[in-house]
N, C-alpha and C positions, 0 to 999 in steps of 0.2 A: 504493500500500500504506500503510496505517494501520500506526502502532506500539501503536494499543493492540488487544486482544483485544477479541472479543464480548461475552466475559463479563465485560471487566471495563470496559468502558465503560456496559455494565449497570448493574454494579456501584454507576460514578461516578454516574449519573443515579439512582437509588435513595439514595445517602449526599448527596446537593445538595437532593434535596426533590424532584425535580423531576418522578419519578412513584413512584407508588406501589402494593406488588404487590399482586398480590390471590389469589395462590396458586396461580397456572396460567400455565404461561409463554406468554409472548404477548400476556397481557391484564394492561394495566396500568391505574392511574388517572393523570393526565395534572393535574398542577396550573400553576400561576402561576409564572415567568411562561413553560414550554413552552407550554402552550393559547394564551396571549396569541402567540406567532412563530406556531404554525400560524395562527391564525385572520389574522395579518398577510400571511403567504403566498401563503393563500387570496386576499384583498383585492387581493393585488397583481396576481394571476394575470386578477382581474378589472378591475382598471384597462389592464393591458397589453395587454387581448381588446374592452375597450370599443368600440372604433370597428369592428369588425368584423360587428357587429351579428350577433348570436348572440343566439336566444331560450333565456332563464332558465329552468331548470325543474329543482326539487327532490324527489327523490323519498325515500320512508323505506327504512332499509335490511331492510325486508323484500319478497320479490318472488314473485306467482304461480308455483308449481312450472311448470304449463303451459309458463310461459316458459323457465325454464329446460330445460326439455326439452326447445324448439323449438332453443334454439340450440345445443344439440350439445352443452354445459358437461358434461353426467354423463357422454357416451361420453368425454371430452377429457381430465375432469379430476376423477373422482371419487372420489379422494382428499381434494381441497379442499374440498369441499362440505359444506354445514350447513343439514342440516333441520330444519322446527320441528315438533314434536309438541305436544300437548295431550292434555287428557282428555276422553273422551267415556262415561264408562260409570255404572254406576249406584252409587245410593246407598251401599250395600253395599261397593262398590267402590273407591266414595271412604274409607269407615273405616277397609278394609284399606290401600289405601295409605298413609294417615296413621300407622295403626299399624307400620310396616314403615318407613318413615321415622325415625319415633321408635326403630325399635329398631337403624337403621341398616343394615335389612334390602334388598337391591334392590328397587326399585319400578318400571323402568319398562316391566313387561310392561305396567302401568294408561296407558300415553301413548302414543299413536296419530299418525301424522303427518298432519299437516291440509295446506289447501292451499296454506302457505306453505312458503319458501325462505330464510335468510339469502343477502342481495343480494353474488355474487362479483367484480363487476363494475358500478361504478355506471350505465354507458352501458347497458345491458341493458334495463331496461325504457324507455327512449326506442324500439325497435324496434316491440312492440305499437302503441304510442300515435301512433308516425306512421304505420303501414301506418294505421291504420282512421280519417286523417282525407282515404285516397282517393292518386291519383298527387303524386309532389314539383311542385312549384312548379317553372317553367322551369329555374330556375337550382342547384334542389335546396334543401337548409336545412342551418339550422348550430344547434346546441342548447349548452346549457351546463350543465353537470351536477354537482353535487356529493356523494356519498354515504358513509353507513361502509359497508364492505367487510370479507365473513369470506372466510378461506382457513385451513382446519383444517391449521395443519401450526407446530404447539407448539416451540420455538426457545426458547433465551435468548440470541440473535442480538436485539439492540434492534431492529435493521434489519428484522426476519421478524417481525412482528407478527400475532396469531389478528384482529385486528381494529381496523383503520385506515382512514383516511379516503381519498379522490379527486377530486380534481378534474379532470373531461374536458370536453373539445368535440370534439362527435360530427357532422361532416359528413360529407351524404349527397349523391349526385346522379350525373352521367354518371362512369365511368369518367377521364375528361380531368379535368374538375373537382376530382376529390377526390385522384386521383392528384397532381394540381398544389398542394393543399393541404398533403396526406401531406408533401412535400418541401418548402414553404415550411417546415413547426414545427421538420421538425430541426435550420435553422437558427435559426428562434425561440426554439425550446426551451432551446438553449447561450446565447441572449444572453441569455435574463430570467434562468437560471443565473449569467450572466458579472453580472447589474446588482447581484447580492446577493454574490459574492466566492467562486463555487463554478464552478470552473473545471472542466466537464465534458464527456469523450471519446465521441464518436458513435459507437456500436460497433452493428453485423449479431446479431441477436440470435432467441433462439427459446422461446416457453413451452414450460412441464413437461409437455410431456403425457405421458399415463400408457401406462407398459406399452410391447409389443415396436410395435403401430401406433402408438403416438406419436411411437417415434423416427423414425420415417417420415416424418411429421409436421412434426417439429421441422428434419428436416434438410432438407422442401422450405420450410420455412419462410425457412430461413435463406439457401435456395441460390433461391428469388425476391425477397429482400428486403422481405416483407414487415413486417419489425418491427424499426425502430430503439432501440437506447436510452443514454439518454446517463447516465453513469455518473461518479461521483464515490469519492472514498474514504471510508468513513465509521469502520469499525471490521474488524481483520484484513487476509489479503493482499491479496483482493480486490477493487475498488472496487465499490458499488453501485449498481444503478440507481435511480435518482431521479426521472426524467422515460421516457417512451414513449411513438415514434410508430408506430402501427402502419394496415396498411390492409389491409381486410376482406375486398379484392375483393368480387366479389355474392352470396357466404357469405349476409351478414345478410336484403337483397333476395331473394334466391328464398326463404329459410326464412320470413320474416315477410309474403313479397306487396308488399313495398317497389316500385312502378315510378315510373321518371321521367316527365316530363311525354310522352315520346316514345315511352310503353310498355313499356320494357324494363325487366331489373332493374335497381335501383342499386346502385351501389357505394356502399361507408363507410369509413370510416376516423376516428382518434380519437387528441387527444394524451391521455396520461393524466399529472398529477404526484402523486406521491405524498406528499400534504402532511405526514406525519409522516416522512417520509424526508428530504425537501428539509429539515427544522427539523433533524433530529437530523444532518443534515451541519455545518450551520447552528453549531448546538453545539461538532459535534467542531472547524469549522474555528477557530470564533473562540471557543470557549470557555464555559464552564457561567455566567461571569457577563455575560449580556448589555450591564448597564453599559459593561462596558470592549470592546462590538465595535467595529471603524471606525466612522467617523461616516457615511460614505457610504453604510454597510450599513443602517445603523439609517434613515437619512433615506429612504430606498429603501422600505424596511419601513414608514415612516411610524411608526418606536416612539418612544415618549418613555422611553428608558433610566430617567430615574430614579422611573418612577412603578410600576417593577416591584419586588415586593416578593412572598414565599411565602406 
């Protein structure tokens, strides 16, 4: 349990500089030197996965609807979800909405949903992209991902953010395989935790799904184990989760046509950390002035304390 509140740890990172609102809770702007720990994070997450040989791969955080609707996200979770619309209509059309704008008038009967998605889940389009380059390799693959992520659910909890970043690795392949990987990270997961000074609890855990079959949902979720997450304290009684390992079973493989080299579906699973969470731990444990963190923290991080500045 944190002693300070949501709102007013808020609070503290808006009076430090250190983001900045923008009139909607959840979306903030993110200055110097917050961006500079997330982006260190990030780095680290990547020197600690190096030898594992994990292919790189960046996507933008917007994602073909199709996809989202292959993998069940709008029955699950459509609450969270963030479509993008645009305009398609005519000339005419266009004046009126301008006009209506200007006068502060609703507009967006003029805006149509096209065929994007804000991305809820960065590992989400890694599925398309490996089904259609044929069955996994013997041993399956291992992907590395990094993406912003929307989940429409407005907060002035710093922690519940409309729009923040992920870092996953998404392995695929036998059953055995990934299942043996699933339960390597929860011990990973706590130690790259433990190497930055954020002592975090591995707890049985279950996403929101929506409505009376989610809890359904949630509670075989929690009673197969399929999702760990390791949790820290950040702001209120709560602690937060920070890091999550979670395993797909062949969910992803039959929806996407995913087969192993042996025909069958794959199975998947994926750590995820959430790099604006692990920083804003970061923050609350050791403080708004980075300067003054442990030295071990910082050397870890790779920061040079005194070249941070607002």
């Amino acid at each position: 349990m944190s002693e300070r509140s949501p709102e007013s740890f808020l609070d503290e990172l808006l009076a430090a500089g250190l983001w900045v609102p923008s009139g909607i809770d959840g979306i903030y702007g993110r200055r110097n030197p917050f961006d500079r720990v997330v982006e260190a994070v990030d780095t680290l997450i990547l020197r600690e996965t190096a030898d594992d040989g994990a292919e790189i791969i960046r996507f933008p955080p917007v994602i073909p609807r199709a996809t989202i609707e292959k993998t069940g996200y709008l029955a699950s979770f459509p609450n969270l979800a963030g479509s993008v619309y645009g305009f398609e209509g005519t000339e005419d059309e266009a004046v009126e909405l301008a006009a209506r704008v200007q006068r502060r008038e609703e507009w967006s009967e003029f805006q149509t949903p096209i065929e994007l998605m804000l991305t809820p889940a960065a590992c989400y389009p890694v599925y398309p992209w490996v089904a259609s380059a044929g069955p996994l390799p013997e041993h399956g693959r291992l992907l590395d991902v990094q993406s912003y992520c929307f989940r429409h659910e407005p907060s002035r909890d710093p922690a519940r953010l409309q729009s923040f970043r992920m870092h996953e690795n998404v392995r695929l392949g036998s059953a055995e395989e990934v299942f043996a990987w699933r339960e390597s990270w929860v011990t990973r997961g706590a130690e790259l935790l433990a190497s930055i000074g954020l002592g975090a609890e591995s707890v049985v855990a279950s996403d929101p799904f929506f409505g009376r079959g989610g809890r359904m949902l949630s509670a075989n979720q929690v009673e197969q184990e399929l999702k760990f997450e390791l949790v820290h304290p950040i702001a209120g009684e709560k602690p937060t989760a920070i890091f999550s390992v979670n395993y797909h079973q062949d969910h992803f493989g039959h929806d996407f046509g995913i087969s192993t080299a042996a025909g069958e579906a794959a199975h998947t699973a994926c750590f995820g950390a959430g790099l604006e969470r692990i920083t804003l731990a970061l923050f609350a444990k050791h403080g708004l002035d980075v300067a003054g963190w442990p030295g071990d923290v910082l050397e870890c991080l790779q920061l040079d304390a005194p070249r941070f500045h607002l």
